[in-house]
C-alpha positions in Angstrom: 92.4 77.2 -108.4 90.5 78.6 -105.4 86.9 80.0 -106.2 85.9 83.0 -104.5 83.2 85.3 -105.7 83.8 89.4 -105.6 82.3 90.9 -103.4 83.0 94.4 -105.2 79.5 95.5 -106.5 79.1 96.6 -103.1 80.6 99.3 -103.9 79.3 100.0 -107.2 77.3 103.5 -108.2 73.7 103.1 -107.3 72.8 103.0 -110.8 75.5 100.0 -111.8 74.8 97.9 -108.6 71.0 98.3 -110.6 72.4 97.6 -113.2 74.5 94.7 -111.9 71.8 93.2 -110.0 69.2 93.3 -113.6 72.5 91.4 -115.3 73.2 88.3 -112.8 69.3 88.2 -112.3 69.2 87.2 -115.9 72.3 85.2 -115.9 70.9 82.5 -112.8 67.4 82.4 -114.5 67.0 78.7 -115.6 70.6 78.2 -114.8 70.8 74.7 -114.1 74.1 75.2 -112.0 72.1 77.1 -109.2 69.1 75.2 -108.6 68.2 75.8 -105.3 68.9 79.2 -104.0 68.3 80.0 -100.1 64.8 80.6 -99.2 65.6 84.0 -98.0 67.4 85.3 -101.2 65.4 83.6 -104.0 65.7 85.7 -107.6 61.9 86.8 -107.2 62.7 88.5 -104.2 66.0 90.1 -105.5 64.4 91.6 -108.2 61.7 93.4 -106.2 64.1 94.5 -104.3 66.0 96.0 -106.9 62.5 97.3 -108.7 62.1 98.9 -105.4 65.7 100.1 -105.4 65.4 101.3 -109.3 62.3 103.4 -108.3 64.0 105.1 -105.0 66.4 106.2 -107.3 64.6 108.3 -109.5 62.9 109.6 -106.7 66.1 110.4 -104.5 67.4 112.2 -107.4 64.2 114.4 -107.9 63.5 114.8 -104.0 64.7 115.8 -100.9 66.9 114.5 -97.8 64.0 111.9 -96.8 63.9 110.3 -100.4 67.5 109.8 -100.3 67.6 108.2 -96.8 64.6 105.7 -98.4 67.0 105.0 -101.6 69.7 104.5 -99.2 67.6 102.0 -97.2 66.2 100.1 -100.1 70.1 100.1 -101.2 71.3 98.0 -98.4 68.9 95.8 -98.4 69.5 95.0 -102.3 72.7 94.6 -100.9 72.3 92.2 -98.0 70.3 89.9 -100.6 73.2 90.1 -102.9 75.6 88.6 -100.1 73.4 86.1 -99.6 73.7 85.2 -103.5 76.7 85.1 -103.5 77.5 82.9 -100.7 75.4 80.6 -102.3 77.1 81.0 -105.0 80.3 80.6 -103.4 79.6 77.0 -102.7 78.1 75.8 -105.7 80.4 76.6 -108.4 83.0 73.6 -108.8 85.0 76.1 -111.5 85.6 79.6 -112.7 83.2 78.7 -115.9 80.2 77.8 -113.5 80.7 80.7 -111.4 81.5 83.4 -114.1 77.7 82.0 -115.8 76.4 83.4 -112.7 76.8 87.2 -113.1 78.9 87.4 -110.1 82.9 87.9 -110.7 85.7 85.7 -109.1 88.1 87.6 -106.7 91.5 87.1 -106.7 93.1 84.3 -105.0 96.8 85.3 -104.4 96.0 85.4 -100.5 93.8 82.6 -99.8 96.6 79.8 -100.2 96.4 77.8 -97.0 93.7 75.6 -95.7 91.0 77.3 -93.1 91.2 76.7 -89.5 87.6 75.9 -87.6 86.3 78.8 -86.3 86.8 79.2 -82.8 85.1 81.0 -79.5 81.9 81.6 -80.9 79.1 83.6 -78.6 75.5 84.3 -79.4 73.8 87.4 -78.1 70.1 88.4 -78.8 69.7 91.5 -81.6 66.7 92.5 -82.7 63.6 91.1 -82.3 63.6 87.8 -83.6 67.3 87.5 -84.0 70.6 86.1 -82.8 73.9 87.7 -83.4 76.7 85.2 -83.5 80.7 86.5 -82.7 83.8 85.1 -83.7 86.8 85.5 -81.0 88.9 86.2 -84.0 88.7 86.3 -87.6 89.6 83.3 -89.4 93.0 83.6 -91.5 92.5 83.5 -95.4 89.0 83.5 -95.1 86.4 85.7 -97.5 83.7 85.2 -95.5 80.9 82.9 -93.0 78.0 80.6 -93.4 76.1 80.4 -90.4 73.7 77.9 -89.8 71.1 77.4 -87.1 68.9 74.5 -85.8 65.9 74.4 -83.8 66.0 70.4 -82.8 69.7 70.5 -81.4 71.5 69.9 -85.1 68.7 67.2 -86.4 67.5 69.6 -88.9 69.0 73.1 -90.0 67.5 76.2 -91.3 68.8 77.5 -94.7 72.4 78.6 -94.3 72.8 82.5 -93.9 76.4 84.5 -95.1 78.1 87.2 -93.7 81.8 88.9 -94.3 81.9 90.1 -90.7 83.1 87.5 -88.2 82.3 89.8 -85.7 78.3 90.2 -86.5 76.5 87.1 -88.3 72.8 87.4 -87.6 69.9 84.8 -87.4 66.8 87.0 -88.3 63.3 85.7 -88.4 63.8 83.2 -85.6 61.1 82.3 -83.1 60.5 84.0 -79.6 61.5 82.0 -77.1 63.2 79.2 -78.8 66.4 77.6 -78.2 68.5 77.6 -81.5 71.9 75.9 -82.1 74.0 78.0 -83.7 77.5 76.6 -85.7 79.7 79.0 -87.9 81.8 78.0 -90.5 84.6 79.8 -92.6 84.4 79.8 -96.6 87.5 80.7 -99.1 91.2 79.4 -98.8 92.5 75.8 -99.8 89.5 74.2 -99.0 87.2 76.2 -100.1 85.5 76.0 -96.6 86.6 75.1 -92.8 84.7 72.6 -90.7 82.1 73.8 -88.9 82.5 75.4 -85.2 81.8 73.6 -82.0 77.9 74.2 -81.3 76.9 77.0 -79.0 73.2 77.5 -78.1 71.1 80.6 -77.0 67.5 81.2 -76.1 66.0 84.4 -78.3 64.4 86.4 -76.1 
């Protein structure tokens, strides 16, 4: 069986992604399955961020257009830290039991049969400040979604892996000004659970 974790409590209510969020909080506490989660998405910083989500909305649903933009905010945010849980996650679990003690559901495997092909054609452009947007000529067949991971010493060392479901917009955030970064993209989900990584690519954030 192929593991792959739903990504469907992205479109939960506000009030069950909260509650969602409270439940697999609790469920990875102490779990010794998931030791080490990325230094980006740690459970300390999901739960503020859903504390801050919780109180946004009791305060959307009291205020006015501006409190609802902020709950909105604080909502993808939640959600972008959610992602990154379940990517990691995604490559931890060696079986449904593991990953269902998690919180997070498995998705359905019916179309991810056949190994992943290496992605292909990446480019790196400069986003925001501080960040580098990698693209995918194409999408890679059967696959849920990306790790991306980035090095600052040409591939010697690498920065915690970051995870994204759009080939077309993985971004390196928090990266320093005028560094060089290498950059290599890899796909997660089919056969194999995960493709080899890409062909490196480098780019100067400017």
């Amino acid at each position: 069986m192929v593991l792959q974790v739903s990504y469907k409590f992205a479109r939960l209510s506000d009030r069950d992604l909260d509650n969602f969020v409270d439940t697999f909080v609790g469920e990875m506490s102490g779990n010794a399955v998931y030791p080490n989660l990325p230094s980006d998405a740690t459970l300390a910083m999901v739960s503020a961020a859903n504390d801050d989500f919780h109180n946004k909305i009791s305060q959307a649903a009291m205020g006015g257009e501006m409190d609802t933009t902020a709950k909105n905010l604080s909502r993808q945010a939640l959600l972008k830290l959610c992602r990154k849980v379940a990517g990691y996650v995604q490559i931890t679990a060696s079986n449904l039991e593991e990953l269902q003690s998690s919180g997070f559901e498995a998705r359905s495997t019916n179309r991810a049969k056949a190994p992943l092909e290496k992605p292909t054609g990446v480019t790196l452009k400069n986003g925001d400040e501080g960040q580098l947007v990698a693209r995918l000529a194409k999408p890679v067949k059967n696959s849920n979604f990306y790790e991306g991971r980035a090095s600052i010493d040409g591939g010697t060392t690498w920065l915690s892996s970051i995870f994204s479901g759009d080939s077309r917009h993985i971004i390196f955030a928090g990266l320093t000004l005028g560094a060089v970064y290498t950059i290599e993209i890899r796909a997660l989900g089919g056969s194999t659970n995960q493709s080899d990584f890409s062909d490196p690519v480098s780019h100067r954030v400017i």
